[in-house]
C-alpha positions in Angstrom: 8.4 -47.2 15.5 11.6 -48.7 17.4 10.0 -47.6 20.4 6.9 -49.8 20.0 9.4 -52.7 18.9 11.1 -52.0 22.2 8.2 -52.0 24.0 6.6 -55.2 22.6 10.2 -57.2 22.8 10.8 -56.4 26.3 6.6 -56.8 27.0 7.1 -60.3 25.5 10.0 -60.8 27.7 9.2 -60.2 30.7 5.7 -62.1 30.5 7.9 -64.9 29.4 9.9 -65.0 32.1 6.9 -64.9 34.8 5.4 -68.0 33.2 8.6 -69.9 33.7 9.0 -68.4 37.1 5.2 -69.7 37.7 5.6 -73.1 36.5 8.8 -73.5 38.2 8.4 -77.7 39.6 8.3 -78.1 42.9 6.0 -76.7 46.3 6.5 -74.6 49.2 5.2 -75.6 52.5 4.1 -72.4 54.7 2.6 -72.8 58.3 1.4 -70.3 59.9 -1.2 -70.0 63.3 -2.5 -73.8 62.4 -2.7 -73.5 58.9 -0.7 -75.3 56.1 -0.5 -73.6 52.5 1.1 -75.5 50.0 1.8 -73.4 47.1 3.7 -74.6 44.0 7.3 -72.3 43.9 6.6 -70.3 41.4 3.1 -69.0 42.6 5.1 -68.3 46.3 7.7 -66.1 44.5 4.7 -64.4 42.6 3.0 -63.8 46.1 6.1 -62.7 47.6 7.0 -59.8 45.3 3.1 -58.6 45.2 3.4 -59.0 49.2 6.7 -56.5 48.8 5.0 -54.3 46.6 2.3 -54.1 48.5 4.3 -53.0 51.6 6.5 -50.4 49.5 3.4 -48.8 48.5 2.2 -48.8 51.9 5.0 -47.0 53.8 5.3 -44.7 50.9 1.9 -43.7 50.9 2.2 -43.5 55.0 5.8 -41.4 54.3 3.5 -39.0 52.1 1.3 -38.3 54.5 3.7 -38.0 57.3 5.9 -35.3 55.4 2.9 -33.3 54.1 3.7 -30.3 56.6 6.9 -30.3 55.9 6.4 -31.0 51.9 4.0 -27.6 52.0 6.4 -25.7 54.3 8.9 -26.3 51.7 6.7 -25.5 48.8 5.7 -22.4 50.4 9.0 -21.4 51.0 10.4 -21.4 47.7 7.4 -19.6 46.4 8.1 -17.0 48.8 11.9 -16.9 47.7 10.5 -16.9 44.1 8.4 -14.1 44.9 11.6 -11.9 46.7 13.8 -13.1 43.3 10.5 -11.5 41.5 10.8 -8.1 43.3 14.3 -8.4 43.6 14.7 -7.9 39.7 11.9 -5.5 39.2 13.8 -3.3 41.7 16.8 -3.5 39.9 15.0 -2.9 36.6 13.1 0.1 37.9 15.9 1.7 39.2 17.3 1.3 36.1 14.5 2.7 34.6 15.2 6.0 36.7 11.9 5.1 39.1 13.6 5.2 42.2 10.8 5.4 44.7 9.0 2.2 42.8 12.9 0.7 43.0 12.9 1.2 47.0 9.2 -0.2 47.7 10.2 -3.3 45.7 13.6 -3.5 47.5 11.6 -3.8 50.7 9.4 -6.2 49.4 12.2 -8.1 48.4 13.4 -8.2 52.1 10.5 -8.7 53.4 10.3 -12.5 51.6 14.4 -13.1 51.6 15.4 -11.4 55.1 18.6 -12.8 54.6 19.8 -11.6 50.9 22.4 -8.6 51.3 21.3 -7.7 47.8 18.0 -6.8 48.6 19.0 -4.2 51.6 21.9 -2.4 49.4 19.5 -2.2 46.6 16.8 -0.5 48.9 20.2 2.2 50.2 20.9 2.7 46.6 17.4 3.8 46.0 17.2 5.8 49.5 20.5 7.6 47.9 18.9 8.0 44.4 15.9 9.8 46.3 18.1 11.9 48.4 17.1 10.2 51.6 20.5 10.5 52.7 19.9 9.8 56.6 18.1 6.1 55.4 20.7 5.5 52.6 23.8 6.3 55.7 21.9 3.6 58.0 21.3 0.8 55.4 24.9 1.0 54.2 26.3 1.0 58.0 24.4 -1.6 58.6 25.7 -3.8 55.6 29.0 -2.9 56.6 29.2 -5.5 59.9 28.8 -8.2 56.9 32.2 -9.2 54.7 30.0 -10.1 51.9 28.3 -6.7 51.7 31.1 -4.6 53.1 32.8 -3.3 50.1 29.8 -3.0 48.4 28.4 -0.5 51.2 31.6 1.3 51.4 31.1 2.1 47.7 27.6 3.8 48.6 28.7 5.8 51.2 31.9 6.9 48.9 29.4 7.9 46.5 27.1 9.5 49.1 29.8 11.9 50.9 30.7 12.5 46.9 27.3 13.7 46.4 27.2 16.3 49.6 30.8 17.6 48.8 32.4 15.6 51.6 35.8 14.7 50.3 37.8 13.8 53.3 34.2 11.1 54.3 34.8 9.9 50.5 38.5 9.7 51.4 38.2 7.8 54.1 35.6 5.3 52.6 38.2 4.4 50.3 40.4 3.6 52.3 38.6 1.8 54.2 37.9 -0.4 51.2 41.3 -0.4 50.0 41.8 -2.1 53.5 39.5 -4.6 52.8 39.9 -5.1 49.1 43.3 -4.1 47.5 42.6 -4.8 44.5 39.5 -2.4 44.2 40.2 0.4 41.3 38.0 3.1 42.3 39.3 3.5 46.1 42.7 2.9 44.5 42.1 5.7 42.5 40.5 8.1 45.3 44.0 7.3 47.3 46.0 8.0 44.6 44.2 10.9 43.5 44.3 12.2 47.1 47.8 11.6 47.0 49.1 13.4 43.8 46.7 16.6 44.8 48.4 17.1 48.1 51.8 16.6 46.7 52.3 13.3 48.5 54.5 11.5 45.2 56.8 9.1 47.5 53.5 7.7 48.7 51.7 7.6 45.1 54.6 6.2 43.4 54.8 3.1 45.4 51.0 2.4 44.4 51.7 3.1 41.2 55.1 0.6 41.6 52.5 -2.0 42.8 50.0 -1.5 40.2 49.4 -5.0 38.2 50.7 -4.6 34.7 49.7 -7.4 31.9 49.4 -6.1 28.7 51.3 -3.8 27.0 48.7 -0.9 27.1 48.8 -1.2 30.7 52.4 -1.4 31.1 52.3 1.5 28.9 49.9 3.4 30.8 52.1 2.6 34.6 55.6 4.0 32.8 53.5 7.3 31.8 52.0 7.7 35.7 55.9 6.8 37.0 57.2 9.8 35.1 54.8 12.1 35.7 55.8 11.5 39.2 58.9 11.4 39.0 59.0 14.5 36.8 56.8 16.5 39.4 59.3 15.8 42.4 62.0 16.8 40.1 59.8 19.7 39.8 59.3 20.6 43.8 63.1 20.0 44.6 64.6 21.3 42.1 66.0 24.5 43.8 65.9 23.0 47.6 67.7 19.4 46.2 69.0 20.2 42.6 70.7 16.8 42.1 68.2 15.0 44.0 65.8 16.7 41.0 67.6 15.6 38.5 67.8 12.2 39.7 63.9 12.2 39.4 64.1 14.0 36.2 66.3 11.2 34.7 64.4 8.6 35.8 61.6 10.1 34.3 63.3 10.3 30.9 64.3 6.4 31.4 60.8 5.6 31.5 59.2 8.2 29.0 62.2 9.3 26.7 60.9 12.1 25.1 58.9 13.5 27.7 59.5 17.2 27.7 59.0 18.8 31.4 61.5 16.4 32.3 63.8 16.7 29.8 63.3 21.0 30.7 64.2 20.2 34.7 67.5 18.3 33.5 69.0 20.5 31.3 68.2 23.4 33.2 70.1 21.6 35.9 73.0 20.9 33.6 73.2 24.7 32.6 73.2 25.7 36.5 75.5 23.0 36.7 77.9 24.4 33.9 77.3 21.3 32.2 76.4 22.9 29.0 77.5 20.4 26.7 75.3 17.4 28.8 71.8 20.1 28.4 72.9 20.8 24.7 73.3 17.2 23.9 69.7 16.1 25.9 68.1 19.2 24.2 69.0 18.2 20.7 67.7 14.6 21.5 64.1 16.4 22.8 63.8 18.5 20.0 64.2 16.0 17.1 62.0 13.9 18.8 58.9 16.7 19.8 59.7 19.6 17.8 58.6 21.8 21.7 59.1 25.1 21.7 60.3 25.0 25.3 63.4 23.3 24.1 64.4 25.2 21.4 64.4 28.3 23.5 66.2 26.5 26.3 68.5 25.1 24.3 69.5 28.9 22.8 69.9 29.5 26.5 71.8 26.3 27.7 74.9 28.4 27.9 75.1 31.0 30.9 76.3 34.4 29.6 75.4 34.3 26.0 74.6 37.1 24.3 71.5 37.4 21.7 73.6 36.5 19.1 75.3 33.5 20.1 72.3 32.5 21.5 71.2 33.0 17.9 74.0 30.9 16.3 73.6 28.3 18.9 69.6 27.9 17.9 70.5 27.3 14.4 72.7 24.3 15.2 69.0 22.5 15.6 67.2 24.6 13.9 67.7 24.6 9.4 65.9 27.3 7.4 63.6 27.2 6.0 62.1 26.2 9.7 60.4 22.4 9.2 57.8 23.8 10.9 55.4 26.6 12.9 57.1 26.0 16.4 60.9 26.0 14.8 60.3 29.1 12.6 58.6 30.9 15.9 61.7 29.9 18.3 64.2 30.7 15.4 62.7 34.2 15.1 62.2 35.4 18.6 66.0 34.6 18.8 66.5 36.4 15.9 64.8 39.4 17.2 66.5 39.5 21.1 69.4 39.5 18.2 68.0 42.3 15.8 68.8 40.5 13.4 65.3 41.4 11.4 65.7 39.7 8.4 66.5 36.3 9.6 63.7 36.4 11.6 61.5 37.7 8.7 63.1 34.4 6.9 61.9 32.3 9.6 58.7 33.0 9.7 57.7 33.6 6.2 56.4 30.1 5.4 53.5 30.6 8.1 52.9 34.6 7.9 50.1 33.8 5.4 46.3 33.6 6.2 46.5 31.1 8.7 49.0 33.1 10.8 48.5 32.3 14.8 48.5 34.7 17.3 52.3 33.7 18.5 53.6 34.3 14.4 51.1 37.4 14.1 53.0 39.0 17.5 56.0 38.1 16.2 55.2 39.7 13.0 54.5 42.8 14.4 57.6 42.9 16.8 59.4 43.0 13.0 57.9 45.3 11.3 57.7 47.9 14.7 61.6 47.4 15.0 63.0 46.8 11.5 61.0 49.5 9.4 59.0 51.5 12.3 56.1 51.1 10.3 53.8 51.5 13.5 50.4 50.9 10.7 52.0 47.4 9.7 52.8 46.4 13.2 49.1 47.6 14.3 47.6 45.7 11.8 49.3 42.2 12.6 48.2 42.8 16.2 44.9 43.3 14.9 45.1 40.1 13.3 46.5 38.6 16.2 43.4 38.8 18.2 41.6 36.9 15.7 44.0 34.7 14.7 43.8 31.0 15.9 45.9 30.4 18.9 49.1 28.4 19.7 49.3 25.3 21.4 49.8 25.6 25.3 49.7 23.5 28.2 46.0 23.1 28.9 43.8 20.9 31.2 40.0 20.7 31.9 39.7 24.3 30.2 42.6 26.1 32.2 46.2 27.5 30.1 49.1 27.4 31.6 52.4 29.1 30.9 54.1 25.6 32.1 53.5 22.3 32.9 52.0 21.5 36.4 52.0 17.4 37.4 48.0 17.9 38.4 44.9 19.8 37.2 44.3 22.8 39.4 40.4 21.7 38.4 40.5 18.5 38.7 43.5 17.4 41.2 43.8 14.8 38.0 47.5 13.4 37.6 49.2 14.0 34.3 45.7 16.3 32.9 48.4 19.1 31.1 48.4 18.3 27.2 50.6 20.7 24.7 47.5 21.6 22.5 45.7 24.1 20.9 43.4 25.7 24.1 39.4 26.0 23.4 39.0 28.1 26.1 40.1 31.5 26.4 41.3 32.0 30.7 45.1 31.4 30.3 46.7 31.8 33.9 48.9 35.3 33.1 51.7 33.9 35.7 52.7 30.5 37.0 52.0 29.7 40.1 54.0 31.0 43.0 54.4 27.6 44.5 56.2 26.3 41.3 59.9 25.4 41.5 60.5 26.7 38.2 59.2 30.4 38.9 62.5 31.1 41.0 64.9 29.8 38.4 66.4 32.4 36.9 67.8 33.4 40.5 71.2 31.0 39.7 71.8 32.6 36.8 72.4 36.2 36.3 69.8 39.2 35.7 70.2 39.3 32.3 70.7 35.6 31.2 68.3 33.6 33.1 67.0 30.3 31.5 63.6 30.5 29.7 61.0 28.7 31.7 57.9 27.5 29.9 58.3 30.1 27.0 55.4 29.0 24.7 54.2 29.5 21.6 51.4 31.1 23.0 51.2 34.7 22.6 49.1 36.1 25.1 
């Protein structure tokens, strides 16, 4: 309704103002080839704006028909690029949809109406890899590498291609290659890196971890973890060749992870060698309040070169109150108490978790007891019967492999910090560390008969 009143009102107004405008007073004189027109003003301005009209319409009718090649170029050309989008996105979608070869004849398609669209050639390598056509996917992707637009993204196919046909040091060097181009790109930062830490190379991965971005707290979190991990392993390769240069490293690693426990084992093993006993005892206690590990409990009974069992014994209960807080404390406390034949403390220790849920490490233990307190040979044969049934003790475990210490990387994997202290699921514990480890040639400072504990677990294989 306001619309028609608009309508009518301005209607009303402009006829209004073309009947003044026509019978404006006055007359124009024209002359033109002989003849004289006398019109009255406001018919000449009425003429003159139909005459202008009239000529717009002209020239745009003439400009229409001029342009109409180019108007239909242009139309077809944007229905072609509509048709590439078109195929473009099906391509996508079937590949998606796990229709690879449907995916590649689209991609081509695509290319064939946008020659120019990057997208539409890595989509057709993608597909050519999802076939197994690697030969085609290799040329598409070096041929999207000359383009900066299109060069990362191709790097990233043939990473995953030399991935696919077990070529590692291709996949290596297609990430760095695109840790060239693009720094800041988290999968060939993590190839590097990964590369890195497998070969042992920590100086190199610790200043890419150093110059990791770190915004939240999470992340901040997660770069303190990967520093001491590293740290911690090259306290762990020079601790016999470099002993203070290891525990250097193995401080620094407590700075940024306090309670983390293969450091904290480097150090006060260090300290002992050291005759430092007091600085291993004090770091020890600190450890074992705050984890409960085995590993320190039956370092710390150890921290003092030359002990005998039953200092070593005395010493362990200065951390240590009975009735044992817990499984690990009451298993540490005992095996002490059995290097000290001292049977009944150690019976003491572990009575709390000698029930039906015994582990295999308390169900050993158990037996060791009854063999050399009683000689009752039938007791100590049934306990190791139940041992074999028994759950298990937590161990240092990664990606299904048991270790009898700690390593820095997964011997599966090549994965950096993979070792957890849990409860294994699988059953192929390693029976020895490795002879490469630092740790294995320890007890050579110390004498025969009181060399540290290494990676004593609770794991009674």
């Amino acid at each position: 309704m306001i619309r028609l009143a608009s309508w009518i009102i301005g209607s009303l107004i402009i006829a209004g103002i073309a009947a003044w405008v026509i019978a404006l007073p006055g007359t124009l004189t024209l002359e033109l080839a002989g003849y004289r027109l006398q019109p009255r003003l406001g018919t000449a301005v009425v003429i003159l704006l139909v005459a202008a009209a009239l000529v717009i319409a002209i020239w745009a009718v003439t400009r229409r028909i001029i342009g109409a090649p180019r108007a239909m170029a242009k139309r077809r050309a944007a229905r072609r690029r509509e048709q590439g989008v078109d195929a473009l996105s099906d391509a996508v979608i079937a590949l998606q949809a796990g229709d690879p070869a449907r995916a590649r004849l689209l991609a081509r398609e695509a290319q064939a109406r946008l020659p120019d669209n990057g997208a539409a050639k890595l989509l057709e390598a993608r597909a050519d890899l999802a076939l197994g056509d690697m030969p085609a996917a290799r040329e598409h992707y070096r041929a999207l590498i000359a383009s900066e637009n299109t060069a990362v993204a191709a790097l990233t196919g043939l990473y995953d291609q030399a991935r696919a046909q077990d070529r590692p040091d291709a996949a290596l060097t297609f990430a760095r290659k695109t840790l060239t181009l693009a720094p800041e790109t988290d999968w060939a930062s993590q190839a590097v890196f990964d590369d890195l830490a497998r070969r042992g190379q920590w100086a190199e991965a610790v200043g890419m971890v150093n110059a990791e971005p770190a915004a939240t707290r999470e992340e901040k979190a997660r770069k303190r973890r990967r520093q001491a991990v590293i740290e911690t392993a090259r306290a762990r390769e020079s601790e016999l060749s470099e002993p203070n240069s290891a525990l250097e490293h193995a401080l620094t690693a407590l700075k940024l992870v306090p309670d983390f426990v293969p450091a904290a084992l480097i150090a006060a093993r260090i300290y002992s060698n050291r005759n430092e006993a007091r600085r291993a005892q004090s770091l020890l206690r600190r450890i074992w309040r705050a984890t409960g590990h085995p590993d320190v409990a039956a370092l710390y009974a150890h921290s003092q070169p030359g002990a005998s069992a039953v200092d070593r014994l005395k010493r362990l209960g200065e951390i240590i109150e009975m009735p044992p807080p817990h499984r690990a404390a009451g298993m540490a406390m005992a095996r002490a108490a059995i290097d000290a034949y001292d049977w009944a403390r150690a019976r003491e220790a572990l009575a709390p978790f000698a029930d039906a849920e015994a582990t295999q490490g308390v169900a050993s233990l158990m037996a060791e007891i009854e063999e050399g307190q009683n000689g009752d040979q039938g007791k100590a044969r049934e306990w190791l019967a139940r041992a074999v049934r028994a759950p298990r003790d937590p161990a240092w475990t990664a990606d299904g492999i048991v270790s009898d210490e700690w390593e820095p990387v997964s011997p599966v994997t090549g994965r950096l910090d993979a070792f957890e202290w849990k409860v294994p699921v699988a059953s192929n514990a390693r029976p020895q560390v490795t002879s490469s480890s630092p740790a294995a040639a320890a007890p050579t400072l110390l004498p025969a008969d009181q060399s540290l504990p290494l990676a004593r677990t609770e794991n009674a294989q």
